[in-house]
C-alpha positions in Angstrom: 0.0 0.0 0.0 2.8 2.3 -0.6 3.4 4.4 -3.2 6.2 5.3 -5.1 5.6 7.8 -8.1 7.3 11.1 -7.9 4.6 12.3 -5.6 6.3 11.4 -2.6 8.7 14.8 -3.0 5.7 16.6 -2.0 6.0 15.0 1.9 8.8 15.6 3.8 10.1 15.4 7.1 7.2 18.3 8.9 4.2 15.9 7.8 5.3 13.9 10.6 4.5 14.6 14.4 5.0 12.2 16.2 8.7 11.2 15.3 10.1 14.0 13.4 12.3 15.4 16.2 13.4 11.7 16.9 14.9 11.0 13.5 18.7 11.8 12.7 19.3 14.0 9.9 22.5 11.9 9.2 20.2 9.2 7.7 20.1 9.2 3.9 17.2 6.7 3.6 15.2 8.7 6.1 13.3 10.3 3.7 12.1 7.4 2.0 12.1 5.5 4.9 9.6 8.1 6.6 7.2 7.8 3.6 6.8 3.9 4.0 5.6 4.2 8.1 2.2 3.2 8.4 1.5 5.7 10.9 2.1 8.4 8.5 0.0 7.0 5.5 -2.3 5.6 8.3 -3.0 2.8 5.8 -4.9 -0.1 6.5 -2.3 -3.3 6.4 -4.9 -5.7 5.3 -6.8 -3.7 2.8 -4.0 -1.2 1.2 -6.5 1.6 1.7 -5.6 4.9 3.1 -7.5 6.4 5.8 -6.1 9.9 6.0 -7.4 12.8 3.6 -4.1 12.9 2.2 -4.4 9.6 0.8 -6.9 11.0 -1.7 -4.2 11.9 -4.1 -3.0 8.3 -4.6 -5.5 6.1 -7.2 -4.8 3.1 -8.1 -2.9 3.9 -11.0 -0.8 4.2 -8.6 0.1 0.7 -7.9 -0.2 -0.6 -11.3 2.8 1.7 -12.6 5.0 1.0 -9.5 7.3 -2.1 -10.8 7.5 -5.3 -9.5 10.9 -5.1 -8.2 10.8 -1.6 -6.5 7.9 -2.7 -4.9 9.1 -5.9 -3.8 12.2 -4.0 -2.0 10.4 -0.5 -0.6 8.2 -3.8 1.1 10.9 -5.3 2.7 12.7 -2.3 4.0 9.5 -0.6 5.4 7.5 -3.7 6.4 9.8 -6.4 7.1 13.2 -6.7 8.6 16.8 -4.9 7.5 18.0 -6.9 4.6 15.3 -8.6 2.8 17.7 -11.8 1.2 17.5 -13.5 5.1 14.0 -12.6 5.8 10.8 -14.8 4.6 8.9 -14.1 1.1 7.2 -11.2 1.3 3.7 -12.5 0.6 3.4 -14.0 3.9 2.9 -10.1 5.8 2.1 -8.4 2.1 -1.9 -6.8 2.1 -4.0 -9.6 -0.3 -5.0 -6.3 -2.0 -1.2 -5.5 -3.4 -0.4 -8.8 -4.2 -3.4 -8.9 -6.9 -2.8 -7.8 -10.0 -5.9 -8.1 -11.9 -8.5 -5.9 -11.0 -10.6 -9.4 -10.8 -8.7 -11.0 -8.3 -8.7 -7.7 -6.0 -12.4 -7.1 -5.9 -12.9 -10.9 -5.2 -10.5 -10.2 -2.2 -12.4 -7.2 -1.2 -15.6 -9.2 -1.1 -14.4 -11.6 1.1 -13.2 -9.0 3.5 -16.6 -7.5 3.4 -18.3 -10.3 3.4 -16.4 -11.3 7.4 -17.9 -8.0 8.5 -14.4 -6.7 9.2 -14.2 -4.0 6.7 -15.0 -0.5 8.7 -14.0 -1.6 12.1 -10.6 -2.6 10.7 -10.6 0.7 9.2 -11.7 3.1 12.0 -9.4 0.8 14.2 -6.5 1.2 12.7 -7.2 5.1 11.8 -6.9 5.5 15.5 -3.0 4.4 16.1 -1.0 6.7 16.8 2.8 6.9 16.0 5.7 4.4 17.5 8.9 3.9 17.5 9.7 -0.3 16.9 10.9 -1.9 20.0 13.6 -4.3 19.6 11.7 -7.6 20.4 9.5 -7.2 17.7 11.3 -8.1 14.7 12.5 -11.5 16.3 8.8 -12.5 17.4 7.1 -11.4 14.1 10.3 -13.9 11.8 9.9 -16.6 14.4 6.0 -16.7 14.0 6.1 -16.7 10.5 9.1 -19.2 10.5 6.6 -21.8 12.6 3.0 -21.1 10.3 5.6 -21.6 7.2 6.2 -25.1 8.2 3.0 -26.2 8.3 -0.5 -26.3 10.4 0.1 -28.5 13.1 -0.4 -24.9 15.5 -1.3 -27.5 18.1 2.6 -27.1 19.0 3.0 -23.8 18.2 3.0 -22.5 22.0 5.7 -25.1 22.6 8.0 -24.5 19.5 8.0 -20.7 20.0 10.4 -19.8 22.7 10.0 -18.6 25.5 11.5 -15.1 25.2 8.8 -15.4 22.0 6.0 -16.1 24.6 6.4 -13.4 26.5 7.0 -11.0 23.8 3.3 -12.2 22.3 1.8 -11.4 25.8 4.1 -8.1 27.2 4.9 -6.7 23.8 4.9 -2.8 23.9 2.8 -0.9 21.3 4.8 -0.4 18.0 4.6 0.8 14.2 6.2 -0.5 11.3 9.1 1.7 10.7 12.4 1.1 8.7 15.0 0.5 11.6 16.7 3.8 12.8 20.1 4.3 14.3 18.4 5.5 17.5 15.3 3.8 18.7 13.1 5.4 21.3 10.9 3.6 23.8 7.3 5.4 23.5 5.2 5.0 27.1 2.6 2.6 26.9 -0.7 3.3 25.5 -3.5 3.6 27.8 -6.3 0.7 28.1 -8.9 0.8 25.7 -11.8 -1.1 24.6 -11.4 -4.0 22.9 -12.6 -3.5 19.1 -15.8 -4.9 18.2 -14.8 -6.9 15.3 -12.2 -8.8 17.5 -14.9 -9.4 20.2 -17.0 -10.9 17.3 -14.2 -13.2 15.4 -12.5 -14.2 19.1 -14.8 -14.3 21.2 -18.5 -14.5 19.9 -20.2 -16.4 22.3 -19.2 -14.7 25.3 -20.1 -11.3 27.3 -18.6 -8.4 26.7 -17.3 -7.9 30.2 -15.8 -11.4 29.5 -13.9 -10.3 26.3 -12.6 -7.2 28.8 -11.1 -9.7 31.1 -9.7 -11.7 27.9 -8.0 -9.1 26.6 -6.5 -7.7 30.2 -5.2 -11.0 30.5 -3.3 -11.7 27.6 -2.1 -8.0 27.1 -5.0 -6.9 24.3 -5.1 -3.7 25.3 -2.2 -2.7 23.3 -2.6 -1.1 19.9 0.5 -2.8 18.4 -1.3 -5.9 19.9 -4.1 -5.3 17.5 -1.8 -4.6 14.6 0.0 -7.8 15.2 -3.3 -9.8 15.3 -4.2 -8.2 11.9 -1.1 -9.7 10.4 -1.7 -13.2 11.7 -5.7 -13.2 10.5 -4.4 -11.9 7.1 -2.1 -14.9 6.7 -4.4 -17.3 8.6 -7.1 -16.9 10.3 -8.2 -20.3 12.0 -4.2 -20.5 13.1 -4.4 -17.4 15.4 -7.7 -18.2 16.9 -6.1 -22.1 17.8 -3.1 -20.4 19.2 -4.7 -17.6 20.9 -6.7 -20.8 22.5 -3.5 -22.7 23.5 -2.0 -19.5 25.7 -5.2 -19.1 27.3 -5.2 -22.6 28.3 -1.5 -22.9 29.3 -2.0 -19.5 31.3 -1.1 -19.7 34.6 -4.2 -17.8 35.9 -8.0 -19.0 35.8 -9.5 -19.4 32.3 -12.8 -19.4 31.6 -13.6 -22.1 29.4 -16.7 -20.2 27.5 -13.7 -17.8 25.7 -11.6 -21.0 24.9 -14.9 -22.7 23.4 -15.6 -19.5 21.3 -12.0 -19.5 19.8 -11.8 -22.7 19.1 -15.3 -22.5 17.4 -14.5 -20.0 15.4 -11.2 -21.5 13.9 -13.5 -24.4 13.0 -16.0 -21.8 11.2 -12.9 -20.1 9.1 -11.1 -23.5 8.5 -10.8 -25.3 5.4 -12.7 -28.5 5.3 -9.4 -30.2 3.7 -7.6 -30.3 7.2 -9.7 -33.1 8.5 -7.1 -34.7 10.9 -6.8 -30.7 12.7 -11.0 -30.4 12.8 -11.3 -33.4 14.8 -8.0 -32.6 17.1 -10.1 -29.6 17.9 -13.9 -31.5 18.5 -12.0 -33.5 20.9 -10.9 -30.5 22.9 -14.2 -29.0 23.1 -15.7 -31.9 23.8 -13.0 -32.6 26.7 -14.9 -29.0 27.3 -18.0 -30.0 27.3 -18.5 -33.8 27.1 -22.4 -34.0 27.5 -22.8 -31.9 24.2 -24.4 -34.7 21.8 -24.1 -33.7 19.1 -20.6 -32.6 19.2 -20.0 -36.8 20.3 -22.0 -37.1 16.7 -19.9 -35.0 14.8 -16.7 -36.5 16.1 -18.2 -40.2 15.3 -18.5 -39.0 12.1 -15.3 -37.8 11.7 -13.8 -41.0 13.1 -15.7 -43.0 10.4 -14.4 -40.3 7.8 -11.4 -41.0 8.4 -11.8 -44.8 8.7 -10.5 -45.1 12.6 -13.2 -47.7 14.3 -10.8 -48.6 16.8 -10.8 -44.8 17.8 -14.1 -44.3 17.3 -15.5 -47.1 19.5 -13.1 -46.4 22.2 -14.4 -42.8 21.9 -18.1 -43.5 22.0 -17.3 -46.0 25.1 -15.5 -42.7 26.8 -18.5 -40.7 25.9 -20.9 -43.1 27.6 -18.9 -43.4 30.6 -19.0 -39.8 31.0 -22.6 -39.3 30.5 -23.3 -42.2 33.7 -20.9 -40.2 35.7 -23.1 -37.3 35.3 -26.0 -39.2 36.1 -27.3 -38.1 32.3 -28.7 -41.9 32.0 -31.2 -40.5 28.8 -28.6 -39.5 26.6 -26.3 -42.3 27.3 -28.8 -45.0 26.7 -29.9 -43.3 23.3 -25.6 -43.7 22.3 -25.6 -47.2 23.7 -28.2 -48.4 21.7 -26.7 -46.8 18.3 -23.9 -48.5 19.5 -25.6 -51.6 20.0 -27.2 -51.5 16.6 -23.7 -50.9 14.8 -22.1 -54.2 16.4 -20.3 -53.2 19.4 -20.2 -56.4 21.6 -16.2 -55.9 23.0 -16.1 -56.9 26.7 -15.2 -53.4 28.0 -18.4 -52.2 25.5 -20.7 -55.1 27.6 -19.3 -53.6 30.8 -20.4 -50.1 30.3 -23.3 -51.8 29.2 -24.6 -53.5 32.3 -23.1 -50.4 34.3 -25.5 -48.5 32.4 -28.8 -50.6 33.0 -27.8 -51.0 36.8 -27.5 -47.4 36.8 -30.8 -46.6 35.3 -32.3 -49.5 37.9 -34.0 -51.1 34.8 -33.7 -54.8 36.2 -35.3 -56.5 33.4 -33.8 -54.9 30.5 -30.5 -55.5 33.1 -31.3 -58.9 33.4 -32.0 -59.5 29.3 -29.0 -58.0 28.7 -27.2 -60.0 31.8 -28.1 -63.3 29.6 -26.7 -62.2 26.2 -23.4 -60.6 28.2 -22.7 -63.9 29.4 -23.2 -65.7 26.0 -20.8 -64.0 24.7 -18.0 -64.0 27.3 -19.0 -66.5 29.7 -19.9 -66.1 33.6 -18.0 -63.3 35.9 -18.4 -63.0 39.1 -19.2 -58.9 38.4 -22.0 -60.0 36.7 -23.5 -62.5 39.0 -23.4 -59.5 41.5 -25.4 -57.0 39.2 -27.9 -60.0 38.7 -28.4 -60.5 42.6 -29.1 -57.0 43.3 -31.2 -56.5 40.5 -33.1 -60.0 41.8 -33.7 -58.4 45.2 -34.7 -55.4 44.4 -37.4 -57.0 42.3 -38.7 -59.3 45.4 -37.0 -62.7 43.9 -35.1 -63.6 46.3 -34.7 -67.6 45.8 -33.4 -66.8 42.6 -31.1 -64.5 44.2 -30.1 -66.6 46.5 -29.2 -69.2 44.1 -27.5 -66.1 41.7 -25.3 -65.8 45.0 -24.2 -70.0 45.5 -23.3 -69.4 41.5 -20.7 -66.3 42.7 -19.4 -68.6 45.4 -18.0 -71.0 42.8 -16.4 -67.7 41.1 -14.8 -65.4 43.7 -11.2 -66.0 44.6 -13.0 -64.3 48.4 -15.6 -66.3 49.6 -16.2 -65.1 52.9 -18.0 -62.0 52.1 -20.5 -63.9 49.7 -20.7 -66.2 52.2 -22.0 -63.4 54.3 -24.6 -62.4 51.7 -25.4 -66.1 51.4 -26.4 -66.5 55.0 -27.9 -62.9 55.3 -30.6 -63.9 52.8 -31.2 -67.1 54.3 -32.2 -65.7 57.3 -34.4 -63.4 55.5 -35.9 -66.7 53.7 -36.0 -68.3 57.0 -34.0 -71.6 56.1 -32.6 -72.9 59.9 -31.9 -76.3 58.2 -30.2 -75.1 54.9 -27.8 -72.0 56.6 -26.2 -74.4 58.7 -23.8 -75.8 56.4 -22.8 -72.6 55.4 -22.7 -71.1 58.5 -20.1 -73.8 59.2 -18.0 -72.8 56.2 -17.9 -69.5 57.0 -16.5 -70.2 60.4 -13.7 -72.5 59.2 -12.9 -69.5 56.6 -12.5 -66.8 60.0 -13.5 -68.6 63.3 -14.0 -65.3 64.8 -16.7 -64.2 62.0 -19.3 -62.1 64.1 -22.1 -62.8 61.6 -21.7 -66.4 61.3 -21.7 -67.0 65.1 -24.6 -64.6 65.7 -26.7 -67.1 63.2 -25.2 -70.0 64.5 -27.1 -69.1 67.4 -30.2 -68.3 65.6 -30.2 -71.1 63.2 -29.1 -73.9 66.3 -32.5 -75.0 67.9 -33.0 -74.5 71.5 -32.9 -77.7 73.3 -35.7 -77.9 75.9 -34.6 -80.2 79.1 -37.0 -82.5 80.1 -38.2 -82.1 83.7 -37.3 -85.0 86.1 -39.2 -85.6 89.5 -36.5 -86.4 92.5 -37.4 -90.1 93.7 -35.2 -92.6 95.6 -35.4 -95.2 93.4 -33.4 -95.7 90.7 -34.1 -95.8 86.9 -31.9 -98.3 87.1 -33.4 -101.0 89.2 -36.6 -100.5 86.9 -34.6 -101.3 84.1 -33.4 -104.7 85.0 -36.8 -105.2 85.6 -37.8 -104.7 82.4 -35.1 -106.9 81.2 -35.8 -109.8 83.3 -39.7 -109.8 82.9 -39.0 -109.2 78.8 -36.7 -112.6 79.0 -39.4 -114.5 80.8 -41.4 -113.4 77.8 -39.3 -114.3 75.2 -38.5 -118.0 76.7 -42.6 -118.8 76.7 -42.7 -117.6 73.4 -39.9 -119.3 71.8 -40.7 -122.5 74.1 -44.4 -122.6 72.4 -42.8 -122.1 68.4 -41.0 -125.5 69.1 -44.0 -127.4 70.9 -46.4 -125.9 68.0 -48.6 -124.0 69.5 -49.3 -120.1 70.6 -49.1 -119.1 74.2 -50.8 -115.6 74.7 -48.5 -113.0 76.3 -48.9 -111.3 79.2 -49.5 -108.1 78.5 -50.2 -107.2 82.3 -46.5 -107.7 83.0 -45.8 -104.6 81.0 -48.9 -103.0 82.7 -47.4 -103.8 86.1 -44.1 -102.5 85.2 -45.9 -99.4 83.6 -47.5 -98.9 87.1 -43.9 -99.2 89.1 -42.1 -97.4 86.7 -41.0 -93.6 87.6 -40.1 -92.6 84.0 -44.1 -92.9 82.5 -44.1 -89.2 83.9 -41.7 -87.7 81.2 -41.0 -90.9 78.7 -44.1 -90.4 75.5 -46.7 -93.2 74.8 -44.4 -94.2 71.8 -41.4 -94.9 73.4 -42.6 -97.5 75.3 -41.1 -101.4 75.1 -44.4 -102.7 74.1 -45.4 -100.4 71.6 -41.1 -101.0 69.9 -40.7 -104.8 70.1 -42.7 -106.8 66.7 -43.0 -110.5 68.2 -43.4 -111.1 64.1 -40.2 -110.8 63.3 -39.0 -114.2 65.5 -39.4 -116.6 62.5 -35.9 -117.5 61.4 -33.3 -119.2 63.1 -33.7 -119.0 67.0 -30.2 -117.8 67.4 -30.9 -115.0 64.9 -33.7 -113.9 66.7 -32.5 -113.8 69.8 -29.2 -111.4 68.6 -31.6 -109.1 66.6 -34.1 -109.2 69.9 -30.9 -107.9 71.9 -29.4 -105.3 69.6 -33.3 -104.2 69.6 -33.4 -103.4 73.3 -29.8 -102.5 73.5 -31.5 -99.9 71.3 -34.7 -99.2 73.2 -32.6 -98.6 76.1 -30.4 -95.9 74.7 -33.8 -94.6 73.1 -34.6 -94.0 76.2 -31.9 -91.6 77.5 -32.4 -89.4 74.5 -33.7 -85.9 75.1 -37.2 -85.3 73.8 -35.5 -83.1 70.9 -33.2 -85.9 69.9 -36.2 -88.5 70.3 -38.4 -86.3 67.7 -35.3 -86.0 65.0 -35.3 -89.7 65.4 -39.1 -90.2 64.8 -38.6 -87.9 61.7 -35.9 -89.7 60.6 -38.1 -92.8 60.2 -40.9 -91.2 58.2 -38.5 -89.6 55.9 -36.8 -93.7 55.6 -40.6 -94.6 55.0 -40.8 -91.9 51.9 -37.5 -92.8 50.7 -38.5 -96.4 50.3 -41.3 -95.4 48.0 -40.1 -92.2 46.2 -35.9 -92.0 45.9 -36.2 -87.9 43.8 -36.2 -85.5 46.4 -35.7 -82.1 46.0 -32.3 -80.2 47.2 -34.3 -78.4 50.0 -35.8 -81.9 51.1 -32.4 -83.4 50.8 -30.9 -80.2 52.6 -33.6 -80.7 56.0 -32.9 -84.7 56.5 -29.0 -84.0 55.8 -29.1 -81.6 58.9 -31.0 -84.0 60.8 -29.3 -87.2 60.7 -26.0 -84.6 61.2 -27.9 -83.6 64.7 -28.9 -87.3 65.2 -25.5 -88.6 65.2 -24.3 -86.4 67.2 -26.5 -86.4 70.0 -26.7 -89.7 70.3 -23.8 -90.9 71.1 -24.4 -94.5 72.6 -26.3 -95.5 69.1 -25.3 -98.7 68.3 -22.8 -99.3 65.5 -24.3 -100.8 63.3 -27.5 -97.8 63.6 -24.6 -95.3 63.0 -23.2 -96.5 59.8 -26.3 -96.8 58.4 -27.0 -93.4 59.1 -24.3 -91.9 57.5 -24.4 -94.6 54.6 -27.5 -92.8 53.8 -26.2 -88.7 54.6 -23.2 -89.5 52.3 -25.8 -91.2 49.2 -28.0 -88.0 49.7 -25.1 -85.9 49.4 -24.0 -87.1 46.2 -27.3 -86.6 44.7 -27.2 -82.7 45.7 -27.5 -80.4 42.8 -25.2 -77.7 44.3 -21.6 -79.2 43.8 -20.2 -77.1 46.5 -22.8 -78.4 48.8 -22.2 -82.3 47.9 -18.6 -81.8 48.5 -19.2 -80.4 52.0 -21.8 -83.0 53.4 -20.3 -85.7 51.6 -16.7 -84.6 53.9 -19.1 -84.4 57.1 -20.3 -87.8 56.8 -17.5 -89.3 56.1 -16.4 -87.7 59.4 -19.5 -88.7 61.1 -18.6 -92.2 59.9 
């Protein structure tokens, strides 16, 4: 925007005010130097247009005429640096306006300046400056900038290739003008705080406040007029690269940042930015959405972009991200609507499933939890995770025999069993299963002996034994005993004396109502327990020998029958009518199983004086009823108990 027809003569050294007394008059390129300042042509750097009334002489005649070379130097000595061979081509800080030659090309320019809505702000803005001398740390930051956007447009490591002397030149540099260097260079105070331009609010900062773009601008030094110059220069060249790097300090700055201004930049580099930089676009979604990472459609538009640019394994990893974030903002709506696209596109990973059933649990949807539960694990098997999400979902749906059998499958899983263990006999207390807990209870205590829990429902689950009362009477139980035993012998002689003779001798039942008269134990002994009601006389028909051993291990038996405690006396009773069932129907159910397990357990125990023979056949039939159980964990622990037992 300079010209250089003989017209210049007419300007000399008094048209300047600000820097006329500053100059030496030993320079011989002072002259022409003077006529190149922007301040005195107060032209516009991006549009060549002057904004002073002198500038109405020039037309642009002007710039046609001027040759290419002349104007390539007067350029680089009043725009650039000292010598123009070591500096960068020209273009990259020459106005778009100057650089076209056809009238064409110029008014296309023109139109795309107009059409940013940049034109007369830009112009009444830079109309404003007033005159500077350079400072010496302009030149090296303005070549070092250029020098990094010359390279190419990865400005993601802009802030960390620039130096740091750089850095702090592009926040604390001191207002300036673009004057040829002089021998002398003198420091001008700093201009005063103004407010920043509308058109920068508008391309910087757009969707925030004005008081916010105040605090922007105090913070990064914006105040400035050479600031604003500066910026100029970088738009010109590149828009979208300024407003990403303008982004990166304000991250990387040491005080607060509000992340509203960092949003609007980088939303506006994506407005100015060529489509063709795909790989840059999407390096700047994923920033704003580490911004904001409940924005949908932003997680869209970078799934799209993944798929653009054929990365799946990125993108799934993404949307799996984006879910997880959504949960932890307990935005269960949105995240469901993304795992279901998801879900319809094939994603079935193990780390997808997991999000998946973290998802359902979180939205406490327990039967799309439990659906879902069921596929999960035909895919990639049981895990004891899993099994957990499908007991609480069970009890909070009232199923709690399904729950409970949910938890005896995570018992076979954990590598810890004591605290399912826990959960195992907490429910069966709520079920109310005395008979079924004990085993487990057991387990538990050989796991940690000094487990609170399992001894507090050792005591619940153990039945209270209720001691028979006994009356205080001199004689003996004993005496009445051998009694019994003598009289019973009697009996047995006339009976087997009459099988050899041939013929039937009644017995003498009022033997056994004497005794029953005499005896001291009729007050706490029941009506079935008695030795008439337990001896058959039908079973005498083999060998006399026979009999006689099976007739003595029978009272051998009565006897100890009746030293049992009524407790014991009823488990035994039991224990017959459940022998009677087995002897018709041998399929019982694991609950049935689980009751006569626990009491022939509490039969052997407390009777210790049971015959031998009793005994084995007792746990004979614990052990085959173990084997049978369902649970395999259960089998292997009775089966162990009986053997014990045995």
């Amino acid at each position: 925007g300079i010209a250089s027809s003989d017209e210049d003569e007419e300007f000399d050294s008094s048209d300047f005010e600000g820097l006329s007394e500053s100059e030496p008059e030993s320079e011989p390129e002072s002259s022409s130097d003077s006529h190149g300042s922007d301040s005195d042509m107060e032209f516009d750097l991006d549009l060549g247009i002057a904004s002073s009334d002198e500038d109405e002489e020039f037309d642009t005649g002007d710039f046609e005429e001027l040759p290419d070379p002349m104007q390539q130097e007067m350029l680089a000595e009043g725009y650039l640096l000292e010598e123009a061979d070591e500096v960068e081509p020209v273009t990259e800080t020459v106005s778009l306006l100057e650089l076209s030659e056809d009238l064409d090309e110029r008014k296309e320019v023109l139109e795309f300046i107009e059409s940013q809505g940049i034109l007369d702000t830009l112009s009444q803005s830079v109309a404003e400056v007033e005159e500077f001398e350079p400072t010496p740390k302009v030149e090296p930051v303005v070549a070092e900038s250029i020098q990094v956007q010359n390279e190419g447009f990865n400005y993601f490591d802009i802030a960390s290739r620039l130096s740091e002397e750089t850095l702090r030149a592009l926040k604390n540099i001191e207002a300036v003008t673009w004057n040829p260097p002089q021998p002398e260079l003198v420091e001008e105070p700093e201009v005063e705080s103004t407010v920043l331009p509308d058109w920068l609010q508008t391309q910087l900062v757009e969707l925030s406040s004005m008081k916010q773009a105040q605090e922007m601008a105090a913070r990064l030094h914006l105040e400035h007029r050479a600031n604003l110059d500066q910026i100029v220069e970088v738009l010109r060249e590149g828009g979208f690269a300024h407003l990403i790097l303008l982004a990166e300090l304000l991250l990387s700055s040491e005080e607060p940042v509000d992340e509203i201004e960092t949003i609007a930049l980088y939303h506006s580099a994506l407005k100015v930015m060529p489509e063709a930089l795909e790989t840059l676009r999407l390096e700047i979604l994923l920033r704003l959405w580490e911004m904001a990472p409940l924005n949908q459609q932003l997680i869209l538009n970078i799934a799209s972009l993944y798929r653009k640019l054929n990365q799946n394994q990125q993108r799934e990893s993404f949307l799996i991200s984006a879910i997880e974030k959504m949960i932890d903002h307990a935005r269960f709506r949105e995240a469901r609507y993304l795992f279901q696209l998801c879900t319809k596109e094939g994603f079935e990973s193990e780390i997808f499933c997991r999000v998946g059933v973290r998802l359902y649990s979180g939205c406490q949807d327990d039967e799309s939890l439990l659906l879902y539960l069921d596929r999960v694990e035909m895919l990639h098997g049981s895990h004891i995770d899993w099994e957990l999400q499908r007991k609480d979902a069970l009890i909070r749906m009232g199923k709690l025999v399904e729950a409970l059998h949910s938890l005896k499958q995570c018992l076979t899983l954990s590598d810890e069993p004591v605290p399912v263990l826990e959960e195992i006999v907490s429910l069966m207390r709520r079920l109310a299963k005395r008979q079924e807990v004990l085993p487990y209870i057991n387990q538990l205590l050989s796991l940690d002996p000094h487990n609170s829990l399992a001894e507090e429902m050792l005591a619940w689950a153990k039945p209270v034994e209720v001691k028979p009362v006994t009356i205080e009477t001199p004689v003996l139980a004993e005496d009445s005993l051998r009694n019994l035993e003598s009289r019973l012998e009697a009996m047995l002689e006339k009976k087997l004396s009459s099988l050899k003779v041939g013929r039937e001798i009644p017995v003498q039942s009022e033997v056994i109502h004497e005794f029953e008269e005499k005896s001291i134990e009729e007050s706490h002994l029941p009506n079935e327990t008695l030795v008439s009601d337990a001896i058959n006389f039908e079973e005498f028909e083999s060998s006399n020998q026979d009999k006689q051993e099976h007739v003595k291990r029978d009272l051998d038996w009565e006897e100890v029958r009746l030293e049992l405690p009524p407790t014991i006396l009823r488990k035994l009773k039991e224990m017959e009518e459940w022998e009677r069932k087995l002897s018709v129907n041998h399929d019982l159910s694991q609950e049935d199983s689980l009751i006569i397990l626990g009491n022939l357990q509490e039969l052997i125990l407390g009777a210790e004086k049971m015959p031998e023979k009793i005994r084995r056949r007792y746990c004979d039939l614990g052990r085959n009823l173990s084997r049978n159980l369902a649970d395999p964990m259960l089998a292997f622990f009775w089966t162990s108990e009986f053997q014990k037992l045995s």
